[in-house]
Structure formats: C-alpha cells, structure tokens
C-alpha positions as CSV (number, residue, x, y, z in Angstrom):
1,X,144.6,67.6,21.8
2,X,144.2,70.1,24.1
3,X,147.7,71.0,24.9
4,X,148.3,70.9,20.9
5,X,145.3,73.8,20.6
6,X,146.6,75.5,23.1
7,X,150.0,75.9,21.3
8,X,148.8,76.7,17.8
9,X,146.8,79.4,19.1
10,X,150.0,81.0,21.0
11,X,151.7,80.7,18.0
12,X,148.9,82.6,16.0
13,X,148.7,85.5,18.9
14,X,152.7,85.8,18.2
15,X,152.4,85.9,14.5
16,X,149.6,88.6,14.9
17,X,151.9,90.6,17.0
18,X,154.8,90.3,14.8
19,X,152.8,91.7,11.9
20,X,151.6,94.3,14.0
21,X,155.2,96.2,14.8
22,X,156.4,95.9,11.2
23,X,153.0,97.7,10.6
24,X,155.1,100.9,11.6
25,X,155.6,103.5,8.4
26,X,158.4,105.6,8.2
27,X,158.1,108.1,5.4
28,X,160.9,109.0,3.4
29,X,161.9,110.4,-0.1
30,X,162.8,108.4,-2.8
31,X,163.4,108.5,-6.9
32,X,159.6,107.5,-8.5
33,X,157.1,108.8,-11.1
34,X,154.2,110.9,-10.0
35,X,151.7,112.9,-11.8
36,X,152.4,116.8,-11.0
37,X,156.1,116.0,-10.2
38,X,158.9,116.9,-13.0
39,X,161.4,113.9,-13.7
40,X,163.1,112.9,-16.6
41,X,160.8,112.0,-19.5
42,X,162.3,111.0,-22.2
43,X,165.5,109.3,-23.7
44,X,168.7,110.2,-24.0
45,X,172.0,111.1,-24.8
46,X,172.2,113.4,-22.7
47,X,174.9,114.2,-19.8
48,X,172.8,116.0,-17.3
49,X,169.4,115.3,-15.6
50,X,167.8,116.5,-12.4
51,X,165.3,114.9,-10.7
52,X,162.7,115.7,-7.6
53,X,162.1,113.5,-4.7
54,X,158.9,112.3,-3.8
55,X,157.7,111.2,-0.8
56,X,156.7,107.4,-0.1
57,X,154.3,107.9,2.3
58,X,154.0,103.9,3.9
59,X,157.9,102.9,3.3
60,X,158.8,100.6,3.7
61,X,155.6,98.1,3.1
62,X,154.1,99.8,0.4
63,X,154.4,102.3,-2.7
64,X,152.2,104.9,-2.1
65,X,153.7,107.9,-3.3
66,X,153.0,111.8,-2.7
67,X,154.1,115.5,-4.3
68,X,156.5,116.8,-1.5
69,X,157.2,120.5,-0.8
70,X,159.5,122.5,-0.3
71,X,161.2,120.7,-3.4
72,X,164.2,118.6,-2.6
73,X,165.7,118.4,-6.0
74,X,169.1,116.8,-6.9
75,X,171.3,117.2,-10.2
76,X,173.5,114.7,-12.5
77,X,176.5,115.7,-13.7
78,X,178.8,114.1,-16.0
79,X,182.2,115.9,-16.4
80,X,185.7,115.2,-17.3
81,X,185.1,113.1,-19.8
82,X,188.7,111.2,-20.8
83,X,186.8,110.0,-24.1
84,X,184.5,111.1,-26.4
85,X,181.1,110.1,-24.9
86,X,183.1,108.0,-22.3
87,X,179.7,108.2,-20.0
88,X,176.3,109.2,-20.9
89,X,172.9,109.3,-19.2
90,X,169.9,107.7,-21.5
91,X,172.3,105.3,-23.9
92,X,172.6,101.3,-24.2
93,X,175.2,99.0,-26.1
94,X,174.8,99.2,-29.6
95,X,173.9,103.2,-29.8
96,X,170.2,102.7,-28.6
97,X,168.4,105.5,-26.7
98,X,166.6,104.5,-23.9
99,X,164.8,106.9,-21.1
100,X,166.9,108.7,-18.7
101,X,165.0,107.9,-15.9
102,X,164.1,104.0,-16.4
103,X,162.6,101.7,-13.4
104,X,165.2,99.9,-11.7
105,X,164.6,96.8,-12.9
106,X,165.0,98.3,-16.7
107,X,168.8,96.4,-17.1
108,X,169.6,93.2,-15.5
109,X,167.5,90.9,-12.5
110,X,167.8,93.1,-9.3
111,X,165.3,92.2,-6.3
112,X,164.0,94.1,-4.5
113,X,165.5,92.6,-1.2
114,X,168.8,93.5,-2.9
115,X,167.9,97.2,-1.5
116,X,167.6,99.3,1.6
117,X,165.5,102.5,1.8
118,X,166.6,105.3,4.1
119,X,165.0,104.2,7.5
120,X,163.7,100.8,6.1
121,X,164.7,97.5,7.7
122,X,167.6,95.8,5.9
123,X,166.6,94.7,2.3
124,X,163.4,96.7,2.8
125,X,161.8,99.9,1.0
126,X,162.9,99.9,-2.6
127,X,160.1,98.4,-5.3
128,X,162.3,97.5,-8.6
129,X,158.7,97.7,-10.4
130,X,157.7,101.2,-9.1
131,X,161.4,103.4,-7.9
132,X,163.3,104.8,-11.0
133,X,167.1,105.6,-11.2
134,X,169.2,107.7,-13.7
135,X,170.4,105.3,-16.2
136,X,174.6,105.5,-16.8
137,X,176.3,104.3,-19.4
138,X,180.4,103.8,-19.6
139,X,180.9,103.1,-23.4
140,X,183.7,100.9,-23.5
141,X,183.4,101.0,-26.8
142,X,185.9,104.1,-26.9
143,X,188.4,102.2,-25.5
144,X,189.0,100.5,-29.2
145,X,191.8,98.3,-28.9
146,X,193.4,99.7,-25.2
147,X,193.8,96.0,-23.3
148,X,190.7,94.5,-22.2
149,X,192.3,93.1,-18.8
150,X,193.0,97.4,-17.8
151,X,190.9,99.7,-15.5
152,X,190.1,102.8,-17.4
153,X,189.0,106.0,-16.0
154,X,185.8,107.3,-17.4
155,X,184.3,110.2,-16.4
156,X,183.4,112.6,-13.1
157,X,179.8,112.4,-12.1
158,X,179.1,115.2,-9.5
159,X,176.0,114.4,-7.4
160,X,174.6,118.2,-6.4
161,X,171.6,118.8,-4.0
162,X,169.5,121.8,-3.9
163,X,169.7,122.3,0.4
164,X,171.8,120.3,2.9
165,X,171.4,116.9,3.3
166,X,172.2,114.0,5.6
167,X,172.9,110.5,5.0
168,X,171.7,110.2,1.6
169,X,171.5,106.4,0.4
170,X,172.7,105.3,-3.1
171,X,170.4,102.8,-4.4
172,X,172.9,101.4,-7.6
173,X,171.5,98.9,-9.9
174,X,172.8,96.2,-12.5
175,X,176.3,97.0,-12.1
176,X,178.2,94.8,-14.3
177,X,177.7,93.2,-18.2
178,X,178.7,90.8,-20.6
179,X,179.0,90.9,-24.3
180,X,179.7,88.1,-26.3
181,X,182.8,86.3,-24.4
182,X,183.5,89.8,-22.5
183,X,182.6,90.7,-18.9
184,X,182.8,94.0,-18.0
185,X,181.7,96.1,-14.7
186,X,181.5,100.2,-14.1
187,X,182.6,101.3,-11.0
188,X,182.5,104.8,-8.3
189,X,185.4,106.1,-6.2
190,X,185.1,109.3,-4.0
191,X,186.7,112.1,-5.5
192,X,185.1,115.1,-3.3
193,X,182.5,116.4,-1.4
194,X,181.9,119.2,0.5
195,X,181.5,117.7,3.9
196,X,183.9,114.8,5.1
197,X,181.4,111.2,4.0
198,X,182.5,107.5,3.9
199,X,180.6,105.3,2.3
200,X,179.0,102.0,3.8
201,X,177.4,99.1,2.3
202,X,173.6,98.7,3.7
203,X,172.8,95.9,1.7
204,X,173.6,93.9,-1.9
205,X,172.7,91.1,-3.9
206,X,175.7,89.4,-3.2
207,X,179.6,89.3,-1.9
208,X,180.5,90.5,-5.2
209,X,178.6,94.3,-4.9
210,X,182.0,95.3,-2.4
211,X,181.5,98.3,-0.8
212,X,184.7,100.1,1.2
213,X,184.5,103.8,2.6
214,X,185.9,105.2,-0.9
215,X,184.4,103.2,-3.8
216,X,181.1,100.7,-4.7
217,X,182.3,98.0,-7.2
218,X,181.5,94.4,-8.8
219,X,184.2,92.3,-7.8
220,X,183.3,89.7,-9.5
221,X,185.9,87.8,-11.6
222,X,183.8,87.3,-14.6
223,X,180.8,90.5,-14.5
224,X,177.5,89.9,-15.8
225,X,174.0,92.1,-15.4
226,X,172.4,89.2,-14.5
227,X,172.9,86.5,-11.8
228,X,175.6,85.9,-9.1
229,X,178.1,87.9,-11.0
230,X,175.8,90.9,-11.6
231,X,176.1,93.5,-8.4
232,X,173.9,95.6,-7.3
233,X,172.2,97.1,-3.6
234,X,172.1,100.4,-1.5
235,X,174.9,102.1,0.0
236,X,175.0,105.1,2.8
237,X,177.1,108.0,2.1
238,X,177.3,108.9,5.6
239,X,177.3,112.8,5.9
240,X,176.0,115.7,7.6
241,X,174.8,119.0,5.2
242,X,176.1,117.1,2.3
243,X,175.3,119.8,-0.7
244,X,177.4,117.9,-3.1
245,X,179.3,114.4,-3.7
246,X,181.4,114.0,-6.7
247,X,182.5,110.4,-8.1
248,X,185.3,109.1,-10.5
249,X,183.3,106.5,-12.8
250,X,186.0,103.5,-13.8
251,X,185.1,100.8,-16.3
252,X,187.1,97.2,-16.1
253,X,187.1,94.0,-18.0
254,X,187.7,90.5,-17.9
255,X,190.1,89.6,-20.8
256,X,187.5,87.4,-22.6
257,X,187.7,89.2,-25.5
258,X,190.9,90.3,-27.7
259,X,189.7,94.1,-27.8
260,X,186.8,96.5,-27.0
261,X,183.2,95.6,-28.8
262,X,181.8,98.4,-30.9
263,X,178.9,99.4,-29.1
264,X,180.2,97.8,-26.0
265,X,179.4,98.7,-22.7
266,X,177.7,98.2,-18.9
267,X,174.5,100.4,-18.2
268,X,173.6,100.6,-14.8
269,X,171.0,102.6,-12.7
270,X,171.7,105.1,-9.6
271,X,168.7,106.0,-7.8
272,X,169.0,107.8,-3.7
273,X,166.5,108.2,-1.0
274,X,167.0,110.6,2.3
275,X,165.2,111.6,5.3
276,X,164.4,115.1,6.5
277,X,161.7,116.7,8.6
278,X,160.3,119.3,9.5
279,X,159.4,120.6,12.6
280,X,157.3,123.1,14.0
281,X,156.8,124.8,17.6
282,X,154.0,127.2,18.7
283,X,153.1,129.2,21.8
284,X,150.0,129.9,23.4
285,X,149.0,131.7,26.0
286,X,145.3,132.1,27.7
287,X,145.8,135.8,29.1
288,X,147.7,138.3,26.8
289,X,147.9,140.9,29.3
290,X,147.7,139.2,32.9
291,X,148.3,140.7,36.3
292,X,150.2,139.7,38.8
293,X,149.3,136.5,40.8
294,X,147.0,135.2,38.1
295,X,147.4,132.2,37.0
296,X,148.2,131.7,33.2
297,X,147.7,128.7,31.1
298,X,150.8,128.1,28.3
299,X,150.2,125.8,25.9
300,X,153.3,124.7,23.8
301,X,152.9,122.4,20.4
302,X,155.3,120.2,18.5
303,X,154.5,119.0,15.2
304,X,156.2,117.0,12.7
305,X,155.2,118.7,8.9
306,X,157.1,115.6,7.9
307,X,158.4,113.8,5.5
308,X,160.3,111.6,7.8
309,X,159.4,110.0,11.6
310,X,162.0,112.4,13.8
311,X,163.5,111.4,16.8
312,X,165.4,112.6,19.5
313,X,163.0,115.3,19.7
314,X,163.4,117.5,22.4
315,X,161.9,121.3,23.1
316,X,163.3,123.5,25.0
317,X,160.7,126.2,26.8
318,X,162.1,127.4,30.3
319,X,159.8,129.7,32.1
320,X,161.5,133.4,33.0
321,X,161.6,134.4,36.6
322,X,158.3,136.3,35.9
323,X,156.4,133.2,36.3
324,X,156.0,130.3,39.2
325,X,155.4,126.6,37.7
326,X,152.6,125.0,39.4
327,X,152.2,122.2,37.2
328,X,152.8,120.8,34.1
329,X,151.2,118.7,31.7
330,X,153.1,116.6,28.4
331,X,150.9,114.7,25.7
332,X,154.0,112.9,25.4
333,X,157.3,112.3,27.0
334,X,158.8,114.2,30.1
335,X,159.1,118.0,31.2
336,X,161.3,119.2,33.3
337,X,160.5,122.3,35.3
338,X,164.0,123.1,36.5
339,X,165.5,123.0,33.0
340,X,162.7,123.6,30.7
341,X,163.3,121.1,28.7
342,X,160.7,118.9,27.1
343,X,161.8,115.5,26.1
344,X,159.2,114.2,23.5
345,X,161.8,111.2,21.6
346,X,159.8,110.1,18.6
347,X,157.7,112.2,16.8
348,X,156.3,111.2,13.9
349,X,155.2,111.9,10.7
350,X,152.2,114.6,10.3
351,X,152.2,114.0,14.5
352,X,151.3,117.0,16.8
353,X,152.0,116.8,20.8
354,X,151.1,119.3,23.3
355,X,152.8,120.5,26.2
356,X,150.6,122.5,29.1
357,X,152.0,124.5,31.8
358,X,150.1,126.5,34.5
359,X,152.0,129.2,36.2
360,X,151.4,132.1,38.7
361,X,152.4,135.7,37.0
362,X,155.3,136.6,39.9
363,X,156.1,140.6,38.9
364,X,155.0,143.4,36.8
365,X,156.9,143.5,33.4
366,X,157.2,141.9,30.2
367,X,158.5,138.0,30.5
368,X,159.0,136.1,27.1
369,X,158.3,132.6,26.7
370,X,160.9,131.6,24.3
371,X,160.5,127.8,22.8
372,X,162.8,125.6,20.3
373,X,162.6,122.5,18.8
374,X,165.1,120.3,17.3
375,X,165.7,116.8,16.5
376,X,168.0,114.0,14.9
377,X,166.7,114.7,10.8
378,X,167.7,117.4,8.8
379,X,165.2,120.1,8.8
380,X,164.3,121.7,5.6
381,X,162.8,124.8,7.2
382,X,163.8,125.8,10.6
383,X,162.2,129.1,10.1
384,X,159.3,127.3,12.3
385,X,161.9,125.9,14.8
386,X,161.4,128.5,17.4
387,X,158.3,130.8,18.8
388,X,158.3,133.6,21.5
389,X,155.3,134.9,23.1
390,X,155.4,138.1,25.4
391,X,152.2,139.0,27.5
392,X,152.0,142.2,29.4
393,X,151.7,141.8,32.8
394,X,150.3,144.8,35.0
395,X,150.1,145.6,38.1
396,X,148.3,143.3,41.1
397,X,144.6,142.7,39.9
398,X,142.7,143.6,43.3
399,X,140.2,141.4,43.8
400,X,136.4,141.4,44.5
401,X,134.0,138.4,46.3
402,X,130.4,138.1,46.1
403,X,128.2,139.9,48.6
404,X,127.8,137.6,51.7
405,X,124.5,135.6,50.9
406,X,125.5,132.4,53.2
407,X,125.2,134.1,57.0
408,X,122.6,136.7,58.2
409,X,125.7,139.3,59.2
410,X,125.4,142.2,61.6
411,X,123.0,145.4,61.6
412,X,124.6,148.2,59.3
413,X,124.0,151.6,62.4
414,X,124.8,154.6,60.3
415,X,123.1,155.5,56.6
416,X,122.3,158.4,55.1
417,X,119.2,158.2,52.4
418,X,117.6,160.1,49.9
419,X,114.1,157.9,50.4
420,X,112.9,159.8,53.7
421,X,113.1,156.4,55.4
422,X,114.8,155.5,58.6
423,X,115.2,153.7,62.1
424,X,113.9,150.5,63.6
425,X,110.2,150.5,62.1
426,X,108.7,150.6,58.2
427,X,111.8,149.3,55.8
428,X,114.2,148.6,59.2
429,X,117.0,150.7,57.0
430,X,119.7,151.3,57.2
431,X,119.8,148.0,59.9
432,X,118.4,145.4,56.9
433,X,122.1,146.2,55.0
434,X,124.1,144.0,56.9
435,X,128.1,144.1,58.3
436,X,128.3,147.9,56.6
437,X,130.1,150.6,58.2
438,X,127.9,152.7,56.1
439,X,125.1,152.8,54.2
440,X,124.0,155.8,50.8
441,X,120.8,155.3,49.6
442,X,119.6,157.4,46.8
443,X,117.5,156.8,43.4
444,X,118.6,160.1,42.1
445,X,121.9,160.7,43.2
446,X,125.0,158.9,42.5
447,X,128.4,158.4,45.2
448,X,131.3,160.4,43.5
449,X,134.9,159.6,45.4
450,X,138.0,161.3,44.6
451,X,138.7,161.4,40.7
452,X,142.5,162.1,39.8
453,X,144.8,161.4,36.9
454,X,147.2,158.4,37.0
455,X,150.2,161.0,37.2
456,X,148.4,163.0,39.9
457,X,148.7,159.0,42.5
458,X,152.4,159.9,43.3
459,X,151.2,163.0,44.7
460,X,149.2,161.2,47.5
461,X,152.3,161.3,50.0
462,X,151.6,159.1,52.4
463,X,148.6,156.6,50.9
464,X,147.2,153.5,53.1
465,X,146.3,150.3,52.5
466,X,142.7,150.2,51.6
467,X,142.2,153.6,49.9
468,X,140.5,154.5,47.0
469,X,140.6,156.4,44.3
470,X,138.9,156.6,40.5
471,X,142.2,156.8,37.8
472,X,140.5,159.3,34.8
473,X,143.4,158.2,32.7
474,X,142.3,154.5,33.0
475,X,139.1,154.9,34.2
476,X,139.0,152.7,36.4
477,X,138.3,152.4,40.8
478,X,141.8,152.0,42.0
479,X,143.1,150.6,44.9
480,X,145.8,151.1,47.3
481,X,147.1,147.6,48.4
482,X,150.7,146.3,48.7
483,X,152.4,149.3,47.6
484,X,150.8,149.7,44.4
485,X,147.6,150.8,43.0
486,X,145.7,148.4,41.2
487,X,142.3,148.4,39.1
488,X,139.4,146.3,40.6
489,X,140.0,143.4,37.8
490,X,139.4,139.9,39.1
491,X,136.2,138.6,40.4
492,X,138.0,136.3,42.3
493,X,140.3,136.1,45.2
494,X,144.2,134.5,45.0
C-alpha cells in the first residue's frame, strides 16, 4: 500500500507541474469584438471591410480581450472580379445577408483545436465561440451552366496592413460546401506581396485543409462545410515587414450536379492574428554634472510596452572612454563590460528589467551613454528603442576630510589673535589647536586670500601644488592640484 501511495502522489506532483508551465501567457493580437474597438457591424454585400486587432491578453488559455494602441488595423479588398459579384464579403447561398464580421463558428463545425494562434502551442489560441473572421463568399451561382467538374477564377482579395508586419497567421474557416448533390470548395493562391512570404500549414482539421507555399485549399474529393470533407485551420504567411499580401480566390466542384445552383455557393471565414512589441530603453544617471574620479551610478531599463512576450532581447550600452567600469549589476541575463552588451533573452509582456553599472568618471569632457534595444518581434514604435544621456564632467573635485577628532595631534607654535590671549597659561592658545602650521583667531575679522577671476589662473606662471586661490567667476576656493585647479567639492576622499 505504501509503495502504491507513494506513486499516486508522484504522479499528482507531475501533473501539478505540467499545469504549471502551460500556465505561461503569451499575448498576441487577434480578430474579436470589444466594446470601444471599431469592427464590422453589420451585414453585407459589401466588398471591402477593415478591421482592428485587439489584444488577447492570456492566449492561449483564455479570452480575455483588451483595446490595443497604436492601432494595428488591416483592410479587405475584393478586386478583379471575373463575374458579376463573383466574391462578396457579408452574403450566403440563396442571396441572404449575414454580418461581415461573424464568429468563426458562424458556417460549418470548426473546433477550436482545428487552429493555431500566433505564439500559441499547436491547435491552441483560437476560441470559435469568441474570435471573428471576415466572412467570403464565391457565388458560384455566376458560373450558370460553365461545367461543374472546372476550376474557376473568382476574384483578387488584397490583404493590406496599416504598418509592417511579420509572420501574420491566417486563421481560415469552413472552407468547402455542398448543395443538394453538389460539393464545392473556395480556394487562395499567392498572387503578390510586397515582401518575398511562403506560406505554411500550422495546423487543420484534417489531411484535406492542404497547405503548400503558394495556395490553402480543400482537397477533398467530395467538399462539405461540415465533417471530414469540410477544411479548415491556421496557416503562417512567413514574412518580414509584410505591408500587403494579395490572393487569387478560385472556386471548384465536384460534378454532382449537371450545372451551377442559383444561389449556389461556399462561404467561408478568414480571420489573422500577429505578434509585435514594443520596447522601450531609458538612462539614468545619479550625478548630472560629476567631476573627475567620482564615481557615478547608471541605471539602464528595458521594458516590454507589449503586446507580445519578446525575445532575443539584447541592449546594447557600452561605456565611452570617459568612464572606468567597476561593476555591474543585471536584473536579468548577462552584461558584458568589454562589449557593452546586455543580453536580457525573454522579456515579457508589460515586463521591466534593470541594468546598474558603477563607474569612475576618467577625464574632463562630455561622454554620452548611448543605449539600444532590439529584439526578435516587430516593433511598432521604435521611436523608444534608443536613449542618450550626456553629463558634464568638470574638472577634479578636490577633496576635504573631517578635522582629526580620533588622536590628540601636536601643539599648533605660531597664531596670531584678535582676543588678547596668548602662550602656555589662561586658554593654552594657540598650543590647544592642534597639528597647525598656523593659527588666526578673530571674532571681528575675517581671513581674505587672494581673489582673481577664472581668466586671470593662467596668469599664475609657475603655480604649485597645494596653492590656493578664491575664483570670483565661480566663486568658489580653488585649488592647485594635479595640474589643474579645482573647486573644494567633495567631502570625501578618492
């Protein structure tokens, strides 16, 4: 009994952890209705329609969808029509109007398994209840009495996106239809695009939804909406900065009839979904105008503004000579000090990670941090892909200690005061100030050194280490130390 308990429990521990991982969300945009989004309402014939993404914020589990901005929007086109109303967007068989934009699951049986979302597990992502697809109509009943056993070109339908973007999925529904003792199926080859794209099949409800790199078809012998003979699933137009994709829509049949049905035809629905994201980079610094051999703290952020998880992600930010790495700090991932480069991998949706670097300030001048970001999604605005930040950095910050309060020191010998007080009795002065060269004393008086203009230091030919001066221009007690004068700055030693 024991060794049975023991097993059911590792079992249960595995099962947790397996539910765990698929847990994961990975955000992406997809065809759906949401209040404050503008989609197709109403029904058609019409031959154009354009419809916003929205964001599906826990693909590929669930349908919880979100307004996304900056609008990705994409337009229908239906052109080159070889017959009156060959193809039309919002039409059924018999002349019925019917929305433009119906659920998937409007015409025919697809499951939801028959689809793929854009970075969604096979068969995962796509809710034939909840996404929505234009709906596309070849009305075969303009073929009349042209054989019934022919392939007959239809119509263009141009597929035009408002930006760039990459490796847009086709989500196609119900492809195929019979009527009466006809089957019939629609069909897509690639006429054009504006980038080089092949097409390949993610998923489908069966052998017969036949996918090659030019064309989606049913290949079914005898096509139906319904069943084995029905086709339908998602298919990856493979792409980069795809603006716009234009198909040749072909309709087929089966010979089961003698001629063309009035009011004939095979009404499917198209639906895509697409991953983009946007990242962002900042730079921080804590001292905007820091002197040389302070140490400065930069602080570098990556963020994902979404929609999509990213990865690959990598910033670049490579110190200038003006600065000396002493260490570095990711949130995430690796930095490398020699090449500036700041592998972070995957960053995810609404995720921020932050790189710190402290570094010594090397020479006078002005040194830009310059930082980029980039990753493996298409980025809607890379506006926010780069940041620069430029501190002034003076001179050498002279510093200053605290007077010596740990150790007695040695007699100050020589003062001069303003008191009347003096020698070895009464107040011991000047001997109680200790390790002084010399000692002023006054409570009327003040110590006035030599006061000169910045452009007046040059003209101290030969200065030494150690003297001093007060700069009127920037007011401030200068000075002289490593061939350069220098305010009193820094509290602190290097």
């Amino acid at each position: 009994m024991k060794i049975y308990t023991f097993k059911s429990m590792v079992m249960l521990s595995l099962g947790t952890f397996f539910i765990s991982l698929q847990a994961q969300t990975s955000p992406n945009l997809e065809f759906a209705v949401h209040s404050g989004v503008q989609n197709p309402q109403g029904n058609g014939p019409v031959y154009t329609a354009s419809v916003n993404f929205v964001k599906n914020v826990d693909n590929p589990s669930g349908t919880s969808y979100a307004i996304y901005h900056p609008d990705l929007k994409v337009d229908f086109a239906l052109s080159n029509q070889q017959y009156s109303s060959a193809v039309i967007m919002g039409y059924n068989i018999n002349n019925t109007s019917i929305p433009v934009f119906p659920k998937i699951n409007y015409i025919g049986s697809p499951n939801n398994s028959d689809f793929t979302a854009s970075g969604a597990p096979t068969g995962k992502g796509i809710n034939v209840k909840t996404n929505n697809g234009v709906s596309l109509f070849y009305n075969t009943s303009v073929l009349g009495g042209k054989s019934t056993l022919g392939v007959y070109q239809m119509a263009d339908l141009t597929i035009n996106f408002n930006r760039p973007v990459d490796n847009p999925v086709l989500h196609i529904g119900a492809m195929g239809a019979f009527q009466d003792q006809m089957g019939m199926a629609g069909g897509f080859d690639f006429v054009d695009a504006n980038v080089p794209v092949s097409f390949t099949r993610l998923s489908g409800s069966n052998a017969n939804f036949s996918v090659t790199a030019t064309s989606m078809k049913n290949s079914s012998t005898h096509p139906n909406d319904v069943g084995y003979e029905s086709a339908s699933g998602s298919v990856l137009i493979k792409g980069k900065g795809i603006t716009y994709i234009k198909l040749r829509m072909s309709v087929r049949g089966d010979g089961g009839e003698a001629s063309w049905k009035v009011g004939s035809g095979d009404l499917i629905t198209m639906g895509i979904s697409v991953l983009e994201s946007d990242l962002a980079i900042t730079n921080a610094i804590d001292k905007s105008s820091p002197h040389i051999n302070d140490i400065v703290t930069l602080t570098i952020k990556a963020k994902n503004n979404g929609v999509s998880n990213n990865t690959g992600v990598v910033v670049s930010s490579l110190l200038p000579d003006g600065y000396l790495v002493i260490n570095a700090s990711a949130g995430s991932g690796s930095y490398d000090t020699n090449t500036g480069l700041w592998n972070i991998g995957v960053l995810n949706d609404n995720e921020e990670k932050v790189l710190v670097i402290h570094a010594k300030v090397k020479n006078v001048g002005f040194y830009t941090v310059n930082s980029s970001i980039s990753g493996e999604l298409r980025d809607p605005q890379e506006g926010n892909n780069t940041a620069s930040i430029t501190p002034m950095i003076s001179g050498k910050g002279v510093c200053y200690n605290d007077p010596n309060i740990n150790s007695v020191g040695t007699d100050s010998k020589f003062g001069i005061t303003l008191l009347k007080r003096a020698g070895i009795t009464g107040d011991n002065w000047p001997m109680i100030r200790k390790s002084a060269h010399m000692v002023l004393e006054s409570d009327t008086k003040g110590f006035v050194i030599t006061r000169m203009a910045k452009s007046d230091l040059n003209k101290i030919v030969v200065p030494v280490e150690g003297m001093m001066v007060y700069d009127t221009t920037d007011k401030c007690l200068k000075i002289y130390s490593d061939d350069l004068w220098s305010c009193f700055s820094t509290p602190t030693c290097p």
